[in-house]
Legacy VTK file of the C-alpha trace (Angstrom):
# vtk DataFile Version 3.0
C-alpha trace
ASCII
DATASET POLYDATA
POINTS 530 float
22.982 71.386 -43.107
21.125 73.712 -45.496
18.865 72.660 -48.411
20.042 73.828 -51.389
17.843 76.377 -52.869
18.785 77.680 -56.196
22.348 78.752 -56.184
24.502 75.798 -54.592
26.611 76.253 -51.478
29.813 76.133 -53.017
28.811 78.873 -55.568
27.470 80.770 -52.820
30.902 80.194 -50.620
32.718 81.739 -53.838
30.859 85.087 -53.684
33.392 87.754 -53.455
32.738 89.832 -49.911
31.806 93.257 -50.193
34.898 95.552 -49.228
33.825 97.975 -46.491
32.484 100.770 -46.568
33.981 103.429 -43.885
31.868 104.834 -41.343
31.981 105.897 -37.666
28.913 103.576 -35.316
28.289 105.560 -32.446
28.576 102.578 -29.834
29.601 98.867 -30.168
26.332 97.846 -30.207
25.218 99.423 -33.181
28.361 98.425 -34.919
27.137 94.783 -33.938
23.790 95.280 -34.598
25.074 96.297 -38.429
27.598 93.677 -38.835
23.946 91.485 -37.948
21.148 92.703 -40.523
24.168 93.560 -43.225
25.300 90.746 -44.765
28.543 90.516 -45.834
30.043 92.412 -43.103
32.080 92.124 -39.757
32.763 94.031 -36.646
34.505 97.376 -36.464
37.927 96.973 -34.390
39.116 100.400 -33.518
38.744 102.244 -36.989
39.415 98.901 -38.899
35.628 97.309 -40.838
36.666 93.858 -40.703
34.471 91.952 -43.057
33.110 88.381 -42.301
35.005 85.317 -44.240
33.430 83.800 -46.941
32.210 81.156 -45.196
30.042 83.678 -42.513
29.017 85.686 -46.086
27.676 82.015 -47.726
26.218 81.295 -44.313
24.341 84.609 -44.270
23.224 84.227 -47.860
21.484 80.579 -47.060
19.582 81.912 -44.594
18.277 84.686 -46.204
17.418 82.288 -49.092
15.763 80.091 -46.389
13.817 82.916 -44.844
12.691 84.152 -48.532
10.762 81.426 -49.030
6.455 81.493 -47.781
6.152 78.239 -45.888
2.655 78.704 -46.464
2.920 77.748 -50.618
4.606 74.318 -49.451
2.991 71.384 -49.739
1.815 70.333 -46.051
4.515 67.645 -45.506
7.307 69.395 -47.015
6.770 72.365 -44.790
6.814 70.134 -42.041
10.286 68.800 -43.363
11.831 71.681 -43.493
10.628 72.988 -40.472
11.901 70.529 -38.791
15.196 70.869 -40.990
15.730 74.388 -39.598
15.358 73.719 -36.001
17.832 71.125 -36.222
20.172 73.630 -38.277
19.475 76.015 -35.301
20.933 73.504 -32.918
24.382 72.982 -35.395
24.608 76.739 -35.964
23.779 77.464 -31.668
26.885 75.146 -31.565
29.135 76.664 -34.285
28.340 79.903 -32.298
29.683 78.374 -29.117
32.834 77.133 -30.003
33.292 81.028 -31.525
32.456 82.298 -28.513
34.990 79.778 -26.639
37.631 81.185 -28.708
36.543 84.914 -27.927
36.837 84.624 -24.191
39.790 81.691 -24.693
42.317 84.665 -26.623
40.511 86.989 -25.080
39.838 88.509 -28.403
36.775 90.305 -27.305
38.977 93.303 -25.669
40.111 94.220 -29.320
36.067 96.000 -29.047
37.420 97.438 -25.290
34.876 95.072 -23.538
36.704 93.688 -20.600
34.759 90.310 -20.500
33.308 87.891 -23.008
29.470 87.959 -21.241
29.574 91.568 -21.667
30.397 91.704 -25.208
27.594 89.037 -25.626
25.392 91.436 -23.758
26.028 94.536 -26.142
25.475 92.341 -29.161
22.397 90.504 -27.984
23.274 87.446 -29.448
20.525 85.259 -28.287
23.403 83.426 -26.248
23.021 83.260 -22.266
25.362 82.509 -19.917
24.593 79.237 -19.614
25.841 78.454 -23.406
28.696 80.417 -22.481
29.975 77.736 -19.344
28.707 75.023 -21.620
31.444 76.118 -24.203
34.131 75.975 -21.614
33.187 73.208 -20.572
32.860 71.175 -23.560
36.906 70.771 -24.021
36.965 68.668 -20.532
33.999 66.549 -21.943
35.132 64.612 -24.985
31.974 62.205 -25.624
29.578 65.000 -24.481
31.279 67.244 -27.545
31.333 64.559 -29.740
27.891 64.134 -29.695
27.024 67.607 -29.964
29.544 68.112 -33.105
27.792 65.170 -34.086
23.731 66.514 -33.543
23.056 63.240 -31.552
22.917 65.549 -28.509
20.990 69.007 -28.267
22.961 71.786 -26.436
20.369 72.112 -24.234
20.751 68.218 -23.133
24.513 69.041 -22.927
24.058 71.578 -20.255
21.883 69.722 -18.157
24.718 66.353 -18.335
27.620 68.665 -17.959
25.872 70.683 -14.921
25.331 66.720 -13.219
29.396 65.457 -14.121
30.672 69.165 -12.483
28.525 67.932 -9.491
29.560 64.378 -9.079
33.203 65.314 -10.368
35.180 65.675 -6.863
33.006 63.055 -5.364
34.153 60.170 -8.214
37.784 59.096 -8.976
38.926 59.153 -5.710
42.050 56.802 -4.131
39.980 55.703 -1.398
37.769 54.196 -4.146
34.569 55.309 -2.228
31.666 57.876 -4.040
30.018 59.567 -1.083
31.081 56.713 0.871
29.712 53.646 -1.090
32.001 51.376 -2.859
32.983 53.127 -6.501
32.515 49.526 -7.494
29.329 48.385 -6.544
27.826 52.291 -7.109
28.658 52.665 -10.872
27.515 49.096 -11.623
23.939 49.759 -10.298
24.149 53.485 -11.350
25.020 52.335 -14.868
23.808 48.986 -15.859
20.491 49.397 -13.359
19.822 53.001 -13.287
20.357 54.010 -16.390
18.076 50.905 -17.944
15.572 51.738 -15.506
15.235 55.487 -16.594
15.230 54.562 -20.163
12.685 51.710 -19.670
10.338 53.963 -18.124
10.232 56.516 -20.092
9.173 53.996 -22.821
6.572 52.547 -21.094
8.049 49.315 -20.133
9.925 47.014 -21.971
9.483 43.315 -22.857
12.122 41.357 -22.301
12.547 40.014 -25.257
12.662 43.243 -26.858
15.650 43.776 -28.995
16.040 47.539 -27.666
16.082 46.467 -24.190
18.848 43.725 -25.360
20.839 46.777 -27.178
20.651 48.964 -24.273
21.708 46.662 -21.776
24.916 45.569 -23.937
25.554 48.709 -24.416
25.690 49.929 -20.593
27.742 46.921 -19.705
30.468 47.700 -21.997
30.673 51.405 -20.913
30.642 50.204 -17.488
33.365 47.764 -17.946
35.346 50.602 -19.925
39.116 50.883 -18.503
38.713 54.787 -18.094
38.101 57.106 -15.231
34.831 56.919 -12.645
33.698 60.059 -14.718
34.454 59.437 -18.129
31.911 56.175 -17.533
29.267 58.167 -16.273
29.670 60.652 -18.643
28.979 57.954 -21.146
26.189 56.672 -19.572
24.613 60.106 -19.209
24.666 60.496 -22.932
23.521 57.317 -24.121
20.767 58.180 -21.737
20.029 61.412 -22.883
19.696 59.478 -26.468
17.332 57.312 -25.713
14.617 59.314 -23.741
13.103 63.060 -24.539
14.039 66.034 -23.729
11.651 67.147 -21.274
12.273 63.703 -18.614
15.860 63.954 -18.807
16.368 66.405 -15.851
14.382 64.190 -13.702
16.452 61.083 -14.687
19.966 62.967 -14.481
18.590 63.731 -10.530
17.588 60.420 -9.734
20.766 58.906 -10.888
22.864 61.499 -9.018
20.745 61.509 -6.154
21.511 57.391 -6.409
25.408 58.319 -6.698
25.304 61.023 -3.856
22.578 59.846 -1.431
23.940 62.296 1.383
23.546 65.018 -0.526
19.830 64.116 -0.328
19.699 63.612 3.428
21.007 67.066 3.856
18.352 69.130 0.966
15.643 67.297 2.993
17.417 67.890 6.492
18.007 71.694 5.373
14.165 72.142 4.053
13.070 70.527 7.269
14.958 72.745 9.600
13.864 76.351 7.577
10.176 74.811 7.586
7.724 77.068 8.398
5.228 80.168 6.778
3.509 83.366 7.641
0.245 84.528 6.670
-1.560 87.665 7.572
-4.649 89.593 6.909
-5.387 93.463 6.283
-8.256 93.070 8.326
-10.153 94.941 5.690
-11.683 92.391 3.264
-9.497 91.638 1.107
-8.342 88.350 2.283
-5.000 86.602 3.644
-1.582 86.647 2.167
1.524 84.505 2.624
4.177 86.569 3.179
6.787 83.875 3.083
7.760 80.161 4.272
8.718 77.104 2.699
7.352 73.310 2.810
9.346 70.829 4.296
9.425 67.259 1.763
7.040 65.628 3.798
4.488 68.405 4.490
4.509 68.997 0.659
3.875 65.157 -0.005
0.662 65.221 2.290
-0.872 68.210 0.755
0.243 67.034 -2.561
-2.373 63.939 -2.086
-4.900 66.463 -0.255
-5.201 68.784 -3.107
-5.059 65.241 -5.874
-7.838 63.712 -3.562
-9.993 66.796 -3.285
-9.563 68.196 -6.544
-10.467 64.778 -8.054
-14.159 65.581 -6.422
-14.851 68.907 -7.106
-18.158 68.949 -9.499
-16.895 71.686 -10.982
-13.797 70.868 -12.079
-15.150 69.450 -15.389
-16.580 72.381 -16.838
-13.351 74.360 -15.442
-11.252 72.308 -17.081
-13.430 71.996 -20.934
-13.807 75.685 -20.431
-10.173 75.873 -20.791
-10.256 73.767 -23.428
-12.580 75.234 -25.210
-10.274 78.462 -25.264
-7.374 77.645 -25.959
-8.605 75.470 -29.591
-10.265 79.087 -30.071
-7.081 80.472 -29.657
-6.546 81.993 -26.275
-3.491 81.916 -24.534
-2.009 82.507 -21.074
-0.857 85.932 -21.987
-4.576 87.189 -22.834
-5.627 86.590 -19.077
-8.776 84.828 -17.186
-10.224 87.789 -17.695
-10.649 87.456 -21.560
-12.340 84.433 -20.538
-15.364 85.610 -18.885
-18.648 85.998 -20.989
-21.875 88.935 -20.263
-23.308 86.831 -17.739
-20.376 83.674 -16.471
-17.252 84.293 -14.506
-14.019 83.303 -16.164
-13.543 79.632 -15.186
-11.203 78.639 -12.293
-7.420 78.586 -13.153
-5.348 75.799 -11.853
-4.263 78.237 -8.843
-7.507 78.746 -7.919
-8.894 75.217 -7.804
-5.920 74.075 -5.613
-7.178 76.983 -3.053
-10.762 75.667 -3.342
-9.544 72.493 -2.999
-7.180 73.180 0.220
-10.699 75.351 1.495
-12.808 72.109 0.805
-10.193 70.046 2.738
-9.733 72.135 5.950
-14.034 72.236 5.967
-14.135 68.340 5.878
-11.484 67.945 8.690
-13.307 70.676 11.213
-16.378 68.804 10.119
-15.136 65.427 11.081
-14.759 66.385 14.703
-10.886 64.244 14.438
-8.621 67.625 15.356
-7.420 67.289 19.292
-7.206 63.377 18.359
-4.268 61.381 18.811
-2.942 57.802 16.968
-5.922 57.843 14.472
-5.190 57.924 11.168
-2.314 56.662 9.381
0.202 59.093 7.276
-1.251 59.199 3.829
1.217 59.527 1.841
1.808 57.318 -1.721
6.044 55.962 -1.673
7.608 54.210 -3.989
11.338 52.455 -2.935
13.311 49.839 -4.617
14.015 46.784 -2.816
17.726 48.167 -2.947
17.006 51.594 -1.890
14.921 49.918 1.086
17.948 48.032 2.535
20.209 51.290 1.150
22.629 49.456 -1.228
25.215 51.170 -2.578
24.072 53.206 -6.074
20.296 52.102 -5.194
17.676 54.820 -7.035
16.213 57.025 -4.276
12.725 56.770 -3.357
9.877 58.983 -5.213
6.512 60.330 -3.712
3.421 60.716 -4.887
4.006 64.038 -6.618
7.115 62.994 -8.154
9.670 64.196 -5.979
12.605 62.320 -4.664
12.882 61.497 -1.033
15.387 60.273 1.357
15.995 57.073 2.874
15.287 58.468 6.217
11.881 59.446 5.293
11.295 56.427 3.939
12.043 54.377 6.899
9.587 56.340 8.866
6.712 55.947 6.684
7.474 52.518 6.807
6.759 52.322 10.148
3.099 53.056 9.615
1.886 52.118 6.185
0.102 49.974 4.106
2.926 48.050 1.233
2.221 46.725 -1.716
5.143 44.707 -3.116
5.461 44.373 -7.343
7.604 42.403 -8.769
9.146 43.939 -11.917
10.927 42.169 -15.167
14.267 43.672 -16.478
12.415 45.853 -19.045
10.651 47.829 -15.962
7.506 46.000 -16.458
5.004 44.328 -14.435
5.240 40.862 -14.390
2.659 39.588 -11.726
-1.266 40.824 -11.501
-4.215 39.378 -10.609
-6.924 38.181 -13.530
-8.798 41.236 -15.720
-11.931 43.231 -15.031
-13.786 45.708 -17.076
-11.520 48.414 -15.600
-8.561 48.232 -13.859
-8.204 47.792 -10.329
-6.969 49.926 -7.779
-3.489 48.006 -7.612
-3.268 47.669 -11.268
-3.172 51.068 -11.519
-0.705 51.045 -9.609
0.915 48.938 -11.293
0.734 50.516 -14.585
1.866 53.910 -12.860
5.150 52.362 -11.494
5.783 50.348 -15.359
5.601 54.411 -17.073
6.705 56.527 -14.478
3.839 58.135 -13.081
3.528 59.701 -16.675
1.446 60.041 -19.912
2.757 57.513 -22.505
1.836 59.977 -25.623
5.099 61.320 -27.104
5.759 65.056 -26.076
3.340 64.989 -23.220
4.859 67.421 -20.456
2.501 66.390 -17.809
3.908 65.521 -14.909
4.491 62.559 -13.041
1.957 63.898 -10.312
-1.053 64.244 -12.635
-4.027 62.002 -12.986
-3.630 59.263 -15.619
-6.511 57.226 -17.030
-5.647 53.700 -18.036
-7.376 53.602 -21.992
-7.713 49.693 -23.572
-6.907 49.889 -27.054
-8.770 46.606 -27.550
-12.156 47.797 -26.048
-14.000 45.997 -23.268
-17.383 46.282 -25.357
-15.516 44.801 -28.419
-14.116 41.250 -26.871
-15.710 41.120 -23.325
-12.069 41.633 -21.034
-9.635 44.146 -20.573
-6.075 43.315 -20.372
-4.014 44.542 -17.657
-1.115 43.837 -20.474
-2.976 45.692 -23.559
-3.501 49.295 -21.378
-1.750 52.764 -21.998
-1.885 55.534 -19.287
-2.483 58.905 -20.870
-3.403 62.429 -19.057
-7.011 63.548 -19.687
-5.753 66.421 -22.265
-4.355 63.121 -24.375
-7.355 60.304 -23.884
-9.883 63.231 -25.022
-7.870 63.817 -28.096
-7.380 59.793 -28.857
-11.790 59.640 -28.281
-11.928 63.200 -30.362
-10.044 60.914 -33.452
-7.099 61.960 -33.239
-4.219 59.713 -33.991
-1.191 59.989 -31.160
2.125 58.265 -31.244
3.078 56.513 -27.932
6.839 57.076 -26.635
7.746 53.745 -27.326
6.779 54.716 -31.279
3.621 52.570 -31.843
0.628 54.810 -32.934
-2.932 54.596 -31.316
-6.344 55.824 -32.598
-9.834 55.323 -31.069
-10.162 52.106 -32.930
-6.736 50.491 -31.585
-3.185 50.094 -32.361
-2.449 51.737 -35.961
0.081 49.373 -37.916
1.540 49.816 -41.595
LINES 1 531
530 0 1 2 3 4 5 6 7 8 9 10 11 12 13 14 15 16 17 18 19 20 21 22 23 24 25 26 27 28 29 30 31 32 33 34 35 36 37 38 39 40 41 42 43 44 45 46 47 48 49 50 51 52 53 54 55 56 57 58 59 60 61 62 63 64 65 66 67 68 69 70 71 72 73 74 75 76 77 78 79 80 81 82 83 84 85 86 87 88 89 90 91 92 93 94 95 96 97 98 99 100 101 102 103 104 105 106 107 108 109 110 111 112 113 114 115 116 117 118 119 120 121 122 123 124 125 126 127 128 129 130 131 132 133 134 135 136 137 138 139 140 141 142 143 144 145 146 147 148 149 150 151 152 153 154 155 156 157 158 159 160 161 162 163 164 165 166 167 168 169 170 171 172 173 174 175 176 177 178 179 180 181 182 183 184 185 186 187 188 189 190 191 192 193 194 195 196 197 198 199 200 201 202 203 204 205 206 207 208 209 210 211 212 213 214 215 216 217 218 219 220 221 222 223 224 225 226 227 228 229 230 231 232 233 234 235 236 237 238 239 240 241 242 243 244 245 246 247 248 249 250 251 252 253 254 255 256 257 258 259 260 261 262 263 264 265 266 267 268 269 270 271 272 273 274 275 276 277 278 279 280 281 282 283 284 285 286 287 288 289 290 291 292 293 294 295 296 297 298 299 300 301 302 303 304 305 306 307 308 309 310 311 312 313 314 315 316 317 318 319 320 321 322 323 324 325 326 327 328 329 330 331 332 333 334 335 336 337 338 339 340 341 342 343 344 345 346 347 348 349 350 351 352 353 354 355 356 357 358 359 360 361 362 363 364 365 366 367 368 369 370 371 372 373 374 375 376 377 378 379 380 381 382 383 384 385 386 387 388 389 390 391 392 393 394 395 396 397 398 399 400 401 402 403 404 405 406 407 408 409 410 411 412 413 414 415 416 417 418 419 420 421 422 423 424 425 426 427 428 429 430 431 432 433 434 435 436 437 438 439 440 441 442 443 444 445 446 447 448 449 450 451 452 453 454 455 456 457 458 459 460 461 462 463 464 465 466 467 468 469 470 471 472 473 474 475 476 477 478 479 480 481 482 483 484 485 486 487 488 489 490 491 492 493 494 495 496 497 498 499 500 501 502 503 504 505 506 507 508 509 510 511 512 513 514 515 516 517 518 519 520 521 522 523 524 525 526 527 528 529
């Protein structure tokens, strides 16, 4: 876990521990603090100095060799190594501390300090735990492959919490003798749920998958057989949920854990949406002084949000002055602003700071409400169509059992009810998609892509930037880039196109070199290979 650094681990581990020294803290917590920046040494129970065990004192000693040493005298890729080397060490050592702290509250060991509960004694020590570590340690003992694969490091303890909060959720729905999940066959739910949903979320988050792509053979193999597994309803998802968690990044794997249990539980979704529409409403109010409107309070209901979701896109996507907003910002932060030094740093002798985010969306909803007075269409009935931008499975249309719920526009799932009355009124575009979630029919190529493509190519990623890391989200405005260019062999390729968010196509045009989520790498000039 540690590189060794001059003296090795074992010699290290075969220190003798400094005896203790007596002495009388004046709370727990500077006991703690102590036992913390003194290595070597343990807590104080009663009157009793309990050192650390030689293990904890060779622990101590690595990292203070670790820390000891100026990252900046490394060579450039060796720093990056080990960089990297102590983050994951973080993660093992975040889970060693669990599993402590399990055993604390477990033999309730932490009232030998007089602190009556485990999150207090956490508290007074300011561990750097929160409670959400805490539940995740109790809960790990109920979740054998989810422990596994964090004793393991194939599974981050942040990535554990989010798949253990999802199996407490699903847990008295599943398993159940009338061998329904929220009244769906258990069957016909966990096949789709595993073998579809789970290759669906994975596929997308790659960027599509061909299928003759050994992954997408590997992955598919591999969901059948945990499907097929003669264990419990929840032991299979749980499973699933890791090999998922595996396969994508961090960052998307909340969404996909919430589409897949919105797929298991799709009632659950009817009544968030029913429940948002029935406490709809806002208030706003002025001070009649000058000094404009506030919302006091209020809450969108899902499809009020989805319309001015693709207002504020539509509008903002206009603005003139958006660009030099948004290079303004740029332009900062390489200089080395942050969000913590304020717009107001921003603003120069004789410029205003440029618009924040926040403040284009209000321009934007002020440009919107102008255009509709303007058009004279307010007192009209049966004119215009619901604009809002659905996408729906052909399961989830006819509401199989396990079927993915529908997604909006901005990213957010929606309910089958909602669906169904969009679908009334609406324009549909059908796409027909391979097993690797990829687009298999188009029309010919153009210089750019057309309006469906895009589409298209929006539906094969997600709705999201293909560079690795990107945390843009599935709402924002993607530009399709042609590695091969137009100007260089006369067509574009609906097949040879990457989405990426504007932050990520300037850098690729700047000369920068980024590395797709699927793993390829892509520089101005094309794909990058050897």
């Amino acid at each position: 876990m540690f590189e060794e650094r001059g003296d090795s681990w074992e010699a290290l581990a075969a220190e003798p521990v400094a005896p203790p020294r007596p002495r009388q803290p004046e709370s727990y917590a500077d006991d703690f603090c102590a036992s913390v920046s003194e290595p070597g040494w343990g807590a104080t129970v009663g009157d009793k100095a309990v050192p650390v065990s030689p293990e904890i004192a060779a622990l101590e000693a690595a990292i203070a060799a670790v820390a000891a040493v100026d990252p900046a005298g490394l060579d450039p890729a060796q720093a990056l190594a080990d960089a990297a080397g102590v983050l994951a060490s973080m993660q093992s050592l975040k889970v060693a501390a669990m599993t402590r702290v399990a055993d604390v509250e477990k033999r309730k060991l932490h009232r030998l300090d007089g602190v009556p509960t485990v999150n207090r004694w956490l508290r007074q020590g300011e561990s750097g735990l929160t409670a959400a570590d805490v539940t995740l340690a109790r809960r790990l003992p109920t979740l054998p492959t989810v422990a596994e694969a964090v004793a393991a490091r194939r599974l981050y303890p942040a990535a554990a919490q989010r798949i253990a909060a999802a199996l407490v959720k699903l847990r008295r729905w599943v398993d159940r003798p009338d061998g329904l999940i929220d009244g769906q066959p258990a069957v016909q739910v966990l096949e789709a749920v595993i073998c579809d949903g789970v290759r669906n979320q994975v596929c997308q988050a790659l960027g599509g998958l061909a299928d003759d792509d050994p992954r997408l053979a590997a992955l598919v193999a591999d969901l059948s057989e945990i499907e097929s597994r003669p264990v419990s309803e929840i032991a299979r998802l749980e499973a699933a949920f890791v090999l998922l968690a595996q396969q994508i990044e961090p960052g998307l794997l909340r969404d996909a854990l919430g589409m897949l249990v919105d797929a298991l539980l799709p009632s659950e979704l009817e009544r968030r949406t029913r429940d948002a529409h029935d406490d709809r409403g806002f208030g706003f109010t002025s001070d009649f002084d000058g000094g404009g409107w506030h919302i006091t309070d209020g809450d969108l209901d899902c499809e009020l949000g989805e319309l001015l979701h693709e207002v504020l896109k539509a509008m903002m996507a206009t603005d003139p002055e958006n660009p030099a907003d948004t290079e303004a910002y740029r332009a900062a932060r390489a200089d080395g602003w942050t969000d913590a030094d304020g717009d107001e740093a921003l603003a120069g002798q004789d410029a205003p700071a440029p618009r924040s985010r926040r403040q284009r969306q209000h321009d934007a909803l002020k440009r919107a409400l102008r255009l509709l007075l303007d058009s004279g269409m307010l007192g009209l009935r049966d004119k215009v169509a619901p604009h809002i931008s659905v996408l729906v499975d052909g399961d989830g249309l006819h509401d199989a059992p396990g079927a993915a719920p529908a997604v909006g526009g901005s990213g957010a799932r929606l309910p089958r009810w909602l669906v169904r009355k969009t679908w009334c009124d609406s324009a549909v575009s059908r796409f027909v998609m391979s097993l690797g979630r990829r687009v298999i029919e188009t029309s010919h190529t153009e210089r750019t892509l057309k309006p469906h493509e895009r589409k298209a190519k929006r539906i094969e990623t997600g709705g999201r930037c293909q560079c690795a890391g990107c945390r843009s989200g599935p709402g924002s405005v993607l530009i399709p880039h042609h590695p091969e260019a137009w100007a260089k062999t006369g067509t574009t390729s609906f097949w040879d196109t990457v989405l990426l968010c504007e932050a990520d196509h300037t850098r690729l045009h700047l000369g920068e070199t980024i590395r797709l989520r699927d793993g390829r790498l892509l520089n101005q000039h094309g794909w990058v290979t050897g």
